[in-house]
LOTIKOL-285649 format. One record per residue: residue number from 1; residue in one letter; x, y, z of N, C-alpha, C in turn. Coordinates in nm, 2 decimals. Each point is the difference from the previous one (the first is absolute). Layout:
% LOTIKOL-285649
<r num="NUM" residuo="A" n_east="X" n_north="Y" n_up="Z" ca_east="X" ca_north="Y" ca_up="Z" c_east="X" c_north="Y" c_up="Z"/>
...
***
This chain:
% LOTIKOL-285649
<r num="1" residuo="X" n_east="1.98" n_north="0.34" n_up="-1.57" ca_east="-0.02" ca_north="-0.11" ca_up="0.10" c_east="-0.15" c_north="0.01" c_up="0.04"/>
<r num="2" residuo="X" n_east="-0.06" n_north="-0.11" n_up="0.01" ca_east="-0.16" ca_north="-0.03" ca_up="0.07" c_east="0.09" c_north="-0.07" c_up="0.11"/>
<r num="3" residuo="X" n_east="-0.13" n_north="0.04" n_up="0.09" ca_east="0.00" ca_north="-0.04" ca_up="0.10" c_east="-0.16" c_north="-0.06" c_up="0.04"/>
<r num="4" residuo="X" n_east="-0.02" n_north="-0.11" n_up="0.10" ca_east="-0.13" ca_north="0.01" ca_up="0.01" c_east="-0.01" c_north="-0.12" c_up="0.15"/>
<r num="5" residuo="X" n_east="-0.08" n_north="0.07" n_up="0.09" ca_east="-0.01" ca_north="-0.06" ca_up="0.13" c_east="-0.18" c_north="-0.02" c_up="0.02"/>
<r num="6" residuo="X" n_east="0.03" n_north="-0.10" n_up="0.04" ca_east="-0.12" ca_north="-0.06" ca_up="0.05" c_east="-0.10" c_north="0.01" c_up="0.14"/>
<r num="7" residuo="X" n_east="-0.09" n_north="0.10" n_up="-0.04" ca_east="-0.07" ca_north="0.04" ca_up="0.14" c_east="0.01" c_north="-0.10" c_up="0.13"/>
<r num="8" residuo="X" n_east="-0.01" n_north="-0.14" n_up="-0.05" ca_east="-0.02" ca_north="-0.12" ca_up="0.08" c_east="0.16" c_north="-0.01" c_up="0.11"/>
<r num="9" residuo="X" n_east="0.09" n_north="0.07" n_up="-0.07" ca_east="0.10" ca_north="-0.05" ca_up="0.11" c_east="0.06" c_north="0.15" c_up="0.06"/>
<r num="10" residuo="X" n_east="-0.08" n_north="0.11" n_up="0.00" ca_east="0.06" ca_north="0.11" ca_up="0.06" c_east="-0.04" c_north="-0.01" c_up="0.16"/>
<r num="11" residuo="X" n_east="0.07" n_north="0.11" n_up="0.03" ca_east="0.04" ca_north="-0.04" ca_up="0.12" c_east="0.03" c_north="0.13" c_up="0.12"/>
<r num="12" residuo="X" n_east="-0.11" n_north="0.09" n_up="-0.07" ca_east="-0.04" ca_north="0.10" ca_up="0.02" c_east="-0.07" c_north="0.04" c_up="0.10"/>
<r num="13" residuo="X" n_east="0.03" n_north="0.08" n_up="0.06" ca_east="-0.07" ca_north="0.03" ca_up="0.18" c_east="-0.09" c_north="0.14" c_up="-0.06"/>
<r num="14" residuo="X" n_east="-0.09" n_north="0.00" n_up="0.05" ca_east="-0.12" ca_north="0.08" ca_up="-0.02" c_east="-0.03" c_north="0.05" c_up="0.16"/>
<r num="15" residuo="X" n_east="0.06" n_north="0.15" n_up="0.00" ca_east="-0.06" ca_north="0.07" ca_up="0.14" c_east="-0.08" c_north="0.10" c_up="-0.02"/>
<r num="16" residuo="X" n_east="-0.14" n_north="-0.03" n_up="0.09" ca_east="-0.11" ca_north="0.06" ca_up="-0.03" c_east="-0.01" c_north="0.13" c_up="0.11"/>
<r num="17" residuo="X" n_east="0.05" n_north="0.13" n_up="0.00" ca_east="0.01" ca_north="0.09" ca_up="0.07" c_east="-0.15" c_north="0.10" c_up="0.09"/>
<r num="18" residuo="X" n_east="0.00" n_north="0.02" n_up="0.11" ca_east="-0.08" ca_north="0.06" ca_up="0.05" c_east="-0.02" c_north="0.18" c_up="0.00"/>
<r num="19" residuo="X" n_east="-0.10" n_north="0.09" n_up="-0.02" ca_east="0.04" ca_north="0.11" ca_up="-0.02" c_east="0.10" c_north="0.10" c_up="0.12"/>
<r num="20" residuo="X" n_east="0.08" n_north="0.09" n_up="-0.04" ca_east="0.07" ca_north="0.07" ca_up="0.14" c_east="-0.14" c_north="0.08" c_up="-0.01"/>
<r num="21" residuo="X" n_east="-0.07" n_north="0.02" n_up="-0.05" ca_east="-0.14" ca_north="0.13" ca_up="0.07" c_east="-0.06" c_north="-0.09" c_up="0.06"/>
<r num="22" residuo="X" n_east="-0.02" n_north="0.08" n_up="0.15" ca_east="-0.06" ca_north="-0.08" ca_up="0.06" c_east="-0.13" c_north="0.03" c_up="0.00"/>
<r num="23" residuo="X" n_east="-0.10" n_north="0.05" n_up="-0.04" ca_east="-0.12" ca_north="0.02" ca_up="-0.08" c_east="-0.02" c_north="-0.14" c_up="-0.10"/>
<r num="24" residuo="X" n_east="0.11" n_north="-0.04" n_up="-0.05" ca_east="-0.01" ca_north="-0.12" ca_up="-0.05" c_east="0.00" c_north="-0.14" c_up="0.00"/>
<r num="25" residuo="X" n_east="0.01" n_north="0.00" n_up="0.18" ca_east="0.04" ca_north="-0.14" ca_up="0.06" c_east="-0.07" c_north="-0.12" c_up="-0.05"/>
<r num="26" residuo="X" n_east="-0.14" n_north="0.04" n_up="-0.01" ca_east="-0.04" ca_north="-0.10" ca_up="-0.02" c_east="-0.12" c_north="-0.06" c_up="-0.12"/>
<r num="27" residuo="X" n_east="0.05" n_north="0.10" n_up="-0.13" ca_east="-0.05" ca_north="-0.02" ca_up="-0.12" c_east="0.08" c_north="-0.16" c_up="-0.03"/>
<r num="28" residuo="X" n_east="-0.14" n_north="-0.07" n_up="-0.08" ca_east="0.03" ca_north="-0.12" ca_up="-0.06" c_east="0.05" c_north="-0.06" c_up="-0.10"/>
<r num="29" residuo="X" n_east="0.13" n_north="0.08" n_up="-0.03" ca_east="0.12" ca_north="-0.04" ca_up="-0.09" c_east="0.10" c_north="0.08" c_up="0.02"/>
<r num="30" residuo="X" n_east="0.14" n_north="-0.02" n_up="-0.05" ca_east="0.13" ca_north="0.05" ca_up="0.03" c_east="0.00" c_north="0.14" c_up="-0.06"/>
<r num="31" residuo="X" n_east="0.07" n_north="0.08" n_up="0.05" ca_east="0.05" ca_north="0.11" ca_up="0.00" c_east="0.09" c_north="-0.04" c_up="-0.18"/>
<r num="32" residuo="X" n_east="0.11" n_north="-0.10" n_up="0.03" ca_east="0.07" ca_north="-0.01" ca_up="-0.08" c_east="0.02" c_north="-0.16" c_up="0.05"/>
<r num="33" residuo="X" n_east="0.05" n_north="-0.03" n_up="-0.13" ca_east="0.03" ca_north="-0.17" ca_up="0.00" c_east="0.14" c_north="0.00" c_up="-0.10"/>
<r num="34" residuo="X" n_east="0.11" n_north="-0.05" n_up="0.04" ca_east="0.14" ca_north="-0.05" ca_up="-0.03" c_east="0.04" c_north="-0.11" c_up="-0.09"/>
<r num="35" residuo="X" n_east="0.06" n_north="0.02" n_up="-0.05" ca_east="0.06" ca_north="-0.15" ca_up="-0.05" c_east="0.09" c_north="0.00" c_up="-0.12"/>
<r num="36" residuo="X" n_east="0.10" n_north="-0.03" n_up="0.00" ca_east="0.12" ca_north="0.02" ca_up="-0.05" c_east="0.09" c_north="0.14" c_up="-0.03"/>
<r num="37" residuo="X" n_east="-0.02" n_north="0.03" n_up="-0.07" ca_east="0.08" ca_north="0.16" ca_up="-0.01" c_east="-0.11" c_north="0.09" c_up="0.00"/>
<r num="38" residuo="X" n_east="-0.17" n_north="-0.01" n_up="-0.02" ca_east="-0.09" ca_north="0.06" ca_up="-0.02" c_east="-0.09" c_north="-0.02" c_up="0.15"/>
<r num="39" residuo="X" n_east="-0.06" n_north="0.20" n_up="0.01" ca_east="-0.10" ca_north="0.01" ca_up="0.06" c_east="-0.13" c_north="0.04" c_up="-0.04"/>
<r num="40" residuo="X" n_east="-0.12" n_north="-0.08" n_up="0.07" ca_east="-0.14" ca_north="0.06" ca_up="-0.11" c_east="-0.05" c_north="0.07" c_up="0.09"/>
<r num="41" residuo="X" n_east="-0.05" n_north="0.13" n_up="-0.02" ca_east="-0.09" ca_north="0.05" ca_up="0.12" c_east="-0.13" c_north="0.04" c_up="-0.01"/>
<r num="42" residuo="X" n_east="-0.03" n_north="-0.04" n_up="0.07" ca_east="-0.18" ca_north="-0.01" ca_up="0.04" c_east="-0.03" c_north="0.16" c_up="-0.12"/>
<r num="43" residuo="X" n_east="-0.12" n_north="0.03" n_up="-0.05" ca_east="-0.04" ca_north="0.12" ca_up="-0.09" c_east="-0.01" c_north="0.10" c_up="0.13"/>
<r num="44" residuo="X" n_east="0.01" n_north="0.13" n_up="-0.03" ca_east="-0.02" ca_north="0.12" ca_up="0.10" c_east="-0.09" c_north="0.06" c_up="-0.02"/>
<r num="45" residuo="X" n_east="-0.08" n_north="0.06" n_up="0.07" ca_east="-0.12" ca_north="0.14" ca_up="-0.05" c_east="0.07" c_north="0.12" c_up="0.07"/>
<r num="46" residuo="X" n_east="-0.05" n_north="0.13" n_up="-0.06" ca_east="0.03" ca_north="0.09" ca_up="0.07" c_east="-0.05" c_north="0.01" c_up="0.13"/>
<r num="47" residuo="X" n_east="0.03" n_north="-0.05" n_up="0.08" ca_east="-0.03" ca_north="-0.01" ca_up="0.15" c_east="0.08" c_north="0.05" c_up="0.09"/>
<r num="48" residuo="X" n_east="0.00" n_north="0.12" n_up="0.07" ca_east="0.08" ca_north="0.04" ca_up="0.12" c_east="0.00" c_north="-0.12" c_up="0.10"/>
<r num="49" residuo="X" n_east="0.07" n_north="-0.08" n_up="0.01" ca_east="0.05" ca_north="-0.08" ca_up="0.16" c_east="0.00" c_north="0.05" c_up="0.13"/>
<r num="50" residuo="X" n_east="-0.01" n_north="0.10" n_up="0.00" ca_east="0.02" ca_north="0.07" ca_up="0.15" c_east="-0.13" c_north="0.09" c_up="0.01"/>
<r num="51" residuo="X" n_east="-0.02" n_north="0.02" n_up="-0.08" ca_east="-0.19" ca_north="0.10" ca_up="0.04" c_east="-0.09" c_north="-0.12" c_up="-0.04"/>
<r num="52" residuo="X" n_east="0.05" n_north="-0.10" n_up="-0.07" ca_east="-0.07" ca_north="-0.07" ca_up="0.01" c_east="-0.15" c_north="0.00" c_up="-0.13"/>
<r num="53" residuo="X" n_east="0.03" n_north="0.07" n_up="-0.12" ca_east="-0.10" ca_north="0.06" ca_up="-0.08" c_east="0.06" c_north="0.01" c_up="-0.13"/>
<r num="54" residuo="X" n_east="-0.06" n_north="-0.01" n_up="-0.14" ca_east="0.02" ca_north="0.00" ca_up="-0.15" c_east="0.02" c_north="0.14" c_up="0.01"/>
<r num="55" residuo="X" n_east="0.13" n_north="0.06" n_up="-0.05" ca_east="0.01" ca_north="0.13" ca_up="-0.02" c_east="-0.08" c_north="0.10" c_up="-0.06"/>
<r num="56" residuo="X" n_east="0.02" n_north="0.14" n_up="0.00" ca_east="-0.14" ca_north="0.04" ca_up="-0.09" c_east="0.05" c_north="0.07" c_up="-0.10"/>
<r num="57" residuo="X" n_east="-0.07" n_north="0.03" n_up="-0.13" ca_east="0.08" ca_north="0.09" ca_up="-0.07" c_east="-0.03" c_north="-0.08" c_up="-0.21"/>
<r num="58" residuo="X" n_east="-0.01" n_north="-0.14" n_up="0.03" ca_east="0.00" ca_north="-0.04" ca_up="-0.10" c_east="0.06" c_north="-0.12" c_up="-0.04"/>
<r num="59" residuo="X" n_east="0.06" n_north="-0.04" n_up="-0.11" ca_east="0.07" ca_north="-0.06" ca_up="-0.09" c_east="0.17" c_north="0.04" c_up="0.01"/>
<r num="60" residuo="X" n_east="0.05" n_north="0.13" n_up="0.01" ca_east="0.13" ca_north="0.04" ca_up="0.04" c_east="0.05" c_north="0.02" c_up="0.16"/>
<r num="61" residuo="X" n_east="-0.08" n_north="0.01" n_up="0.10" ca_east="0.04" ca_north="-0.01" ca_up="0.12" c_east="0.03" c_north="-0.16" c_up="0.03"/>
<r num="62" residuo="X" n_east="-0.12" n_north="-0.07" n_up="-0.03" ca_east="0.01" ca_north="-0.11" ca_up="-0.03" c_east="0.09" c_north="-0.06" c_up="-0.03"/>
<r num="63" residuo="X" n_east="0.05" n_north="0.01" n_up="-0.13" ca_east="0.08" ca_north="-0.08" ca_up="-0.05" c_east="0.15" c_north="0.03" c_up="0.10"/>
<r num="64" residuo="X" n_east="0.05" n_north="0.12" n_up="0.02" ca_east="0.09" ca_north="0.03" ca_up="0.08" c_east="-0.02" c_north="-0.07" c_up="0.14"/>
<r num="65" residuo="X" n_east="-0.10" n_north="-0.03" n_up="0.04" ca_east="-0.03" ca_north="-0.05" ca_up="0.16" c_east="0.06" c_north="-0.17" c_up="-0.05"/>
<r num="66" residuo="X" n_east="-0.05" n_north="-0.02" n_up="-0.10" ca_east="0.00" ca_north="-0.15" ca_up="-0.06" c_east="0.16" c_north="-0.03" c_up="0.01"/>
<r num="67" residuo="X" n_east="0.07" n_north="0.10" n_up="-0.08" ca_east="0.17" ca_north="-0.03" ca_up="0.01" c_east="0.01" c_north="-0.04" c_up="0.07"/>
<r num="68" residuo="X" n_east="0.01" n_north="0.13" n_up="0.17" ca_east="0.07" ca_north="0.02" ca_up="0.10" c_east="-0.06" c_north="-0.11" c_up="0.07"/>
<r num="69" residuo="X" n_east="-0.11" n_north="-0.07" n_up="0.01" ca_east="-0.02" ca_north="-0.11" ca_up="0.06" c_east="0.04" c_north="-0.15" c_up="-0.08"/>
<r num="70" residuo="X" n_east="0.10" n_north="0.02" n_up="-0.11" ca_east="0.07" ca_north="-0.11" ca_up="-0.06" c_east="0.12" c_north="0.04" c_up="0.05"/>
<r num="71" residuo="X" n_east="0.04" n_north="0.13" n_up="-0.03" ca_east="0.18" ca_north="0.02" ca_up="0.02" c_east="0.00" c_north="-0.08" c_up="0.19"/>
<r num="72" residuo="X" n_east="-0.06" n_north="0.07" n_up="0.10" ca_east="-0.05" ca_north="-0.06" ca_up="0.19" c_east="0.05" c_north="-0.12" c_up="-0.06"/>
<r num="73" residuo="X" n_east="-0.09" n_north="-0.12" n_up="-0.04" ca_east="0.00" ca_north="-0.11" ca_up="-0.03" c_east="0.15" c_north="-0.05" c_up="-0.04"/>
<r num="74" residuo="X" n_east="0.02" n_north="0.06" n_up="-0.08" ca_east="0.16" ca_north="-0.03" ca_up="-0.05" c_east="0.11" c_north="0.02" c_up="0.06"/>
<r num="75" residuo="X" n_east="-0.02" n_north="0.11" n_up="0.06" ca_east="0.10" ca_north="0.03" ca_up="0.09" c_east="0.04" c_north="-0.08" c_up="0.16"/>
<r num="76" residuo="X" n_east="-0.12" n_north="-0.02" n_up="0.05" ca_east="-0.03" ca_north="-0.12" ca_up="0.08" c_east="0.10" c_north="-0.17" c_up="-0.02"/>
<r num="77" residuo="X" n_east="0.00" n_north="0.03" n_up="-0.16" ca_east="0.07" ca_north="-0.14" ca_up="-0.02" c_east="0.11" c_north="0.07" c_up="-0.10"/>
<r num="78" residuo="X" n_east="0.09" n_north="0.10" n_up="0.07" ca_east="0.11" ca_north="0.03" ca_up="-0.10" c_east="0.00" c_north="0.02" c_up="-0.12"/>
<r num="79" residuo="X" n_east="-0.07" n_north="0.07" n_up="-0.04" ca_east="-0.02" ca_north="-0.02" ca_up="-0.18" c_east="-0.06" c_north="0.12" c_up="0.03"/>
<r num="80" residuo="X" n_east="0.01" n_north="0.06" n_up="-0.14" ca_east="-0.07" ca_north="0.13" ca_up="-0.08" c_east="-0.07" c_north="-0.03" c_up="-0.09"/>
<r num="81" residuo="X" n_east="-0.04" n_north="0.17" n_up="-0.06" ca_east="-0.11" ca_north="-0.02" ca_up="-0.15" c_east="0.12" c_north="-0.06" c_up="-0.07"/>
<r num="82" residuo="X" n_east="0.11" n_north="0.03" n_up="-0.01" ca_east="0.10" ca_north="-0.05" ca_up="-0.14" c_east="0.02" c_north="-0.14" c_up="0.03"/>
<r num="83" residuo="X" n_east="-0.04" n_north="-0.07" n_up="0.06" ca_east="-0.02" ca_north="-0.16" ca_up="0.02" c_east="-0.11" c_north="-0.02" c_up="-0.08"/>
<r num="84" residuo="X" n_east="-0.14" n_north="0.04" n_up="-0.05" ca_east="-0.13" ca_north="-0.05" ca_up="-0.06" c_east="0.04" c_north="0.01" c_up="-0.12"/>
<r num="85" residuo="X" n_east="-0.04" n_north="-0.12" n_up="-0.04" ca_east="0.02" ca_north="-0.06" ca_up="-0.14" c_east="-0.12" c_north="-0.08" c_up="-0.11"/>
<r num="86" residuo="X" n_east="-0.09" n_north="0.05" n_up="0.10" ca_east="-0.19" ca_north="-0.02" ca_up="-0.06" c_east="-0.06" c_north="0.09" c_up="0.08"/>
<r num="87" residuo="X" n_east="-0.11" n_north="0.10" n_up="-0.01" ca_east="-0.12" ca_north="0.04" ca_up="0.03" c_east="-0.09" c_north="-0.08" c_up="-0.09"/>
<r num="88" residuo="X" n_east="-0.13" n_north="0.04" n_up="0.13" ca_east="-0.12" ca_north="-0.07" ca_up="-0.09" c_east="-0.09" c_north="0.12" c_up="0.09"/>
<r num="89" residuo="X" n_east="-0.08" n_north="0.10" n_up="-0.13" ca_east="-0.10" ca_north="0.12" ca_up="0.10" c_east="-0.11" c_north="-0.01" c_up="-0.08"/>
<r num="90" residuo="X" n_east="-0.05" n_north="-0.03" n_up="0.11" ca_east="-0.19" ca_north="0.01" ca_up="-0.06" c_east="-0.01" c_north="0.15" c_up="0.04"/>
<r num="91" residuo="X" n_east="-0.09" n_north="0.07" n_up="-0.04" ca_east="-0.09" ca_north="0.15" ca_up="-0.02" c_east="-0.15" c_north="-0.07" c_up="-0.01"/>
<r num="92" residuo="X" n_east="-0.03" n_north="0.11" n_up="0.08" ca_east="-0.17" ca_north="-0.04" ca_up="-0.03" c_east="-0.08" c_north="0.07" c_up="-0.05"/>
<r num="93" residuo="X" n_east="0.10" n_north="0.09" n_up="-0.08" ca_east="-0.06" ca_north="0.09" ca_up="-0.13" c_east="0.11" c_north="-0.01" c_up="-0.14"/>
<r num="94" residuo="X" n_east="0.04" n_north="-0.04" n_up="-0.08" ca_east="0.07" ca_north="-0.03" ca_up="-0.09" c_east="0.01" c_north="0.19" c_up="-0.01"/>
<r num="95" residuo="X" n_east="-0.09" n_north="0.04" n_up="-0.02" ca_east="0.02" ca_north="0.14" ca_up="0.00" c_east="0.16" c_north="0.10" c_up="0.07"/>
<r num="96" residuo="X" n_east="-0.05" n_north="-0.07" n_up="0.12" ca_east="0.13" ca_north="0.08" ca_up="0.12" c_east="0.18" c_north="-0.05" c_up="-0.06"/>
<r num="97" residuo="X" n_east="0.01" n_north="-0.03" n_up="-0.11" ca_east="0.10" ca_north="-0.14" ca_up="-0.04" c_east="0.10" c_north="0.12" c_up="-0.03"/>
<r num="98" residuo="X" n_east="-0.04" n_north="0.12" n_up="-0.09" ca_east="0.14" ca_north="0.11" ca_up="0.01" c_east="0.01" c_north="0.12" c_up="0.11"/>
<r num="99" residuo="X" n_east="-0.08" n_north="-0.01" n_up="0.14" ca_east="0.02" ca_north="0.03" ca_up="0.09" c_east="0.08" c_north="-0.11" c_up="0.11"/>
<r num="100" residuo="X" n_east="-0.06" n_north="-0.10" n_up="0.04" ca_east="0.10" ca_north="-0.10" ca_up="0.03" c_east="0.15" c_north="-0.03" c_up="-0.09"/>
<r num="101" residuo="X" n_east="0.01" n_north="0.02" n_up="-0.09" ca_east="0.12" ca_north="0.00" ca_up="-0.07" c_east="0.08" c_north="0.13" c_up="0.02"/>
<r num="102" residuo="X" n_east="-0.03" n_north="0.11" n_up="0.00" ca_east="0.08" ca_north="0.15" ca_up="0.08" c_east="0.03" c_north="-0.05" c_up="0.10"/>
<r num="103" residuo="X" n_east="0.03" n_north="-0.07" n_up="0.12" ca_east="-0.02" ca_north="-0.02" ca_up="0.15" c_east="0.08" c_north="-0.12" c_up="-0.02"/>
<r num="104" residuo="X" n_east="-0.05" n_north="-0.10" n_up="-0.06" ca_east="0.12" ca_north="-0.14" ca_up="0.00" c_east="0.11" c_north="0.02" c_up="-0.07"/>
<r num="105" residuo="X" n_east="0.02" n_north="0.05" n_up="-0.12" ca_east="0.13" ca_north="0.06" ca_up="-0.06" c_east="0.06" c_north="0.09" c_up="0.10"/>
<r num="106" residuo="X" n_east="0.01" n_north="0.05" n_up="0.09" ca_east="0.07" ca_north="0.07" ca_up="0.15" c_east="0.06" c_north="-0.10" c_up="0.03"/>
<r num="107" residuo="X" n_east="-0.03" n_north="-0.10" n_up="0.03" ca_east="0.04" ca_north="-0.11" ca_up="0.10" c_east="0.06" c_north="-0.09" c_up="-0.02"/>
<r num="108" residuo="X" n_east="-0.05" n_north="-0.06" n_up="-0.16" ca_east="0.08" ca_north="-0.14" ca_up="-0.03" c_east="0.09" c_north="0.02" c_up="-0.16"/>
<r num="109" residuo="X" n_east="0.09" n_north="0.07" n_up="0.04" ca_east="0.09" ca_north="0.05" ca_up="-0.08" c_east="0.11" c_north="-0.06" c_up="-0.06"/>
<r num="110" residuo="X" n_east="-0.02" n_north="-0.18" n_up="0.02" ca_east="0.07" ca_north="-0.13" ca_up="-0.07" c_east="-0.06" c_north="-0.04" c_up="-0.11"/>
<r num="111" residuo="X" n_east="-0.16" n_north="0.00" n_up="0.01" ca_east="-0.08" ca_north="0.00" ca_up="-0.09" c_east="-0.03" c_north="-0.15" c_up="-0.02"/>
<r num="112" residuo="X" n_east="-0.06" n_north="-0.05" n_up="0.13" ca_east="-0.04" ca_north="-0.13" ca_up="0.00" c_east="-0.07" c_north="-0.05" c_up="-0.12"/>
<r num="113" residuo="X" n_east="-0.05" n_north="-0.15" n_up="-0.03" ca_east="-0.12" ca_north="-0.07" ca_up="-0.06" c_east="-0.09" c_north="0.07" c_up="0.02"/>
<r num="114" residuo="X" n_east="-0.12" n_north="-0.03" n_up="-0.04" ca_east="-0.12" ca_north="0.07" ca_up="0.07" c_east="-0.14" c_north="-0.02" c_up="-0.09"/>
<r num="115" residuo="X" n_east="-0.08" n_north="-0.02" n_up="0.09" ca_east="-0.13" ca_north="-0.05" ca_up="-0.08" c_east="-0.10" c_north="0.08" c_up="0.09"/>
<r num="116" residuo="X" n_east="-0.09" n_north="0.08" n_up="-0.09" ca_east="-0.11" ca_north="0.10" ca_up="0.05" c_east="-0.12" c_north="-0.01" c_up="-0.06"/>
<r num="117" residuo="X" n_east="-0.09" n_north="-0.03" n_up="0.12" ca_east="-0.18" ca_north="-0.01" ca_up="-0.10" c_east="-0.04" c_north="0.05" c_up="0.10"/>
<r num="118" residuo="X" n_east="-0.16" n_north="-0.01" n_up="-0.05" ca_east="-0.12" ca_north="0.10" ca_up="0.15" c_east="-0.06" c_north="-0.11" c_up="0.00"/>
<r num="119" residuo="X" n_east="-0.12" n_north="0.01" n_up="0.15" ca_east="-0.05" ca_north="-0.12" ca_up="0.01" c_east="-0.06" c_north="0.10" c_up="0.12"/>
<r num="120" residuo="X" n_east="-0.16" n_north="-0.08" n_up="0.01" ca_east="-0.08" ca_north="0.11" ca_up="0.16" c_east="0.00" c_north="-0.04" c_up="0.07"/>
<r num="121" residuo="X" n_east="-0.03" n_north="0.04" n_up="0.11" ca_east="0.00" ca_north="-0.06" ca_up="0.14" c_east="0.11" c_north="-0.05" c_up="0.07"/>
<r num="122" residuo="X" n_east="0.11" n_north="0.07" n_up="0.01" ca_east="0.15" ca_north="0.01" ca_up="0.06" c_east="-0.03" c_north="-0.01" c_up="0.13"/>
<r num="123" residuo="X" n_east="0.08" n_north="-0.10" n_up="0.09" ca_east="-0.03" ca_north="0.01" ca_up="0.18" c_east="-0.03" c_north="0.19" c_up="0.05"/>
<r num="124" residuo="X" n_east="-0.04" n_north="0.00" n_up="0.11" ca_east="0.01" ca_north="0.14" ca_up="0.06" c_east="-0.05" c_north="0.09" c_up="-0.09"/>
<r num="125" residuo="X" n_east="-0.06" n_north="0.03" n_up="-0.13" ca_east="-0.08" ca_north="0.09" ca_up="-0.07" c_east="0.13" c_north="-0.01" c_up="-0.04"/>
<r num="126" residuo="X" n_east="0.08" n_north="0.02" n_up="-0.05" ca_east="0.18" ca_north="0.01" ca_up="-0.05" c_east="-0.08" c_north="0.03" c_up="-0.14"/>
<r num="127" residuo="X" n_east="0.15" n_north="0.14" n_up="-0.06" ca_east="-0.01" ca_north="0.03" ca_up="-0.16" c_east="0.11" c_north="-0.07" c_up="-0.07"/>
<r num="128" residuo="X" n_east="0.08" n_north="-0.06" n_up="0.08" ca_east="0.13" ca_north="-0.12" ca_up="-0.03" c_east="0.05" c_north="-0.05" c_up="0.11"/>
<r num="129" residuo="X" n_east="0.08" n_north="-0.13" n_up="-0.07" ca_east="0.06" ca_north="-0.11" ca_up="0.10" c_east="0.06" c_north="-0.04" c_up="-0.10"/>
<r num="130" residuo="X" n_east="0.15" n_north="0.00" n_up="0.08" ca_east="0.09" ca_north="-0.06" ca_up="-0.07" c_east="0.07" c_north="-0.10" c_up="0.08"/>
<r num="131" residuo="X" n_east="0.06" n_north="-0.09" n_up="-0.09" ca_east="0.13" ca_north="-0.12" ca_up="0.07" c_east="0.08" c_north="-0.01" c_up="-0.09"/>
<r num="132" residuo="X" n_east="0.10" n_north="-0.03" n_up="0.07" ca_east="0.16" ca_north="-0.01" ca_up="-0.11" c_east="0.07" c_north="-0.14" c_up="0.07"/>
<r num="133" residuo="X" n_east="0.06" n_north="-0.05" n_up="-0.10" ca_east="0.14" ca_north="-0.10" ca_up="0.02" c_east="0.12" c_north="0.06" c_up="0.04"/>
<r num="134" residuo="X" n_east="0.09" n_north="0.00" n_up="0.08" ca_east="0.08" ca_north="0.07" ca_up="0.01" c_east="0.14" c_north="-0.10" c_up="0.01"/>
<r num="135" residuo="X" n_east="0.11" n_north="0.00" n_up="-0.06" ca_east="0.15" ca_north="-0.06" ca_up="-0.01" c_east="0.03" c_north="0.01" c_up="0.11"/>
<r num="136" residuo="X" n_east="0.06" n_north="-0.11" n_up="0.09" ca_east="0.10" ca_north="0.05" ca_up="0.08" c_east="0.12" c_north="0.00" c_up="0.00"/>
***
């Protein structure tokens, strides 16, 4: 069976969410943005929310700080890591890619999509930032 719908007549509500860190009140895009069974969330750096600071340590503290301020996010809106059904992680050393990979294999043990490149100059000095799609 095909099926096929026409962007032109959906009818789809788009809610654009504000962050629960309130450190984040008033950055100039959503936290997360809604719309039909899927959530997209803003990319994360390893950034403590509450001290207020890029963690230190590396590419693996990091990437762990990166989760735990995706899983916050998710949890916020009922959902878990086993809801994410895309990652998308820049590194800003292609190098750190089987260190970041020890640290994400912990966490997302569904074994989302996923697309990984390096690129320089990451917000906050950051050694990665990630964003995921998440199912709801």
């Amino acid at each position: 069976m095909i099926s096929f719908q026409s962007c032109q007549n959906s009818n789809s509500e788009i809610t654009f969410h504000k962050s629960h860190e309130p450190s984040r009140a008033n950055v100039p895009f959503s936290d997360a943005v809604e719309t039909d069974n899927l959530l997209f969330l803003t990319g994360q750096i390893g950034k403590d929310h509450k001290a207020g600071q890029l963690v230190s340590g590396g590419v693996k503290p990091e990437t762990k700080q990166v989760i735990e301020n995706i899983k916050a996010v998710l949890e916020h809106h009922s959902l878990s890591l086993d809801h994410v059904v895309k990652c998308t992680v820049i590194l800003k050393d292609i190098n750190d890619f089987m260190a970041f990979n020890s640290v994400y294999t912990q966490y997302f043990t569904k074994k989302p999509a996923r697309t990984t490149f390096a690129a320089s100059g990451l917000a906050g000095g950051a050694s990665i930032e990630i964003d995921v799609i998440a199912a709801k």
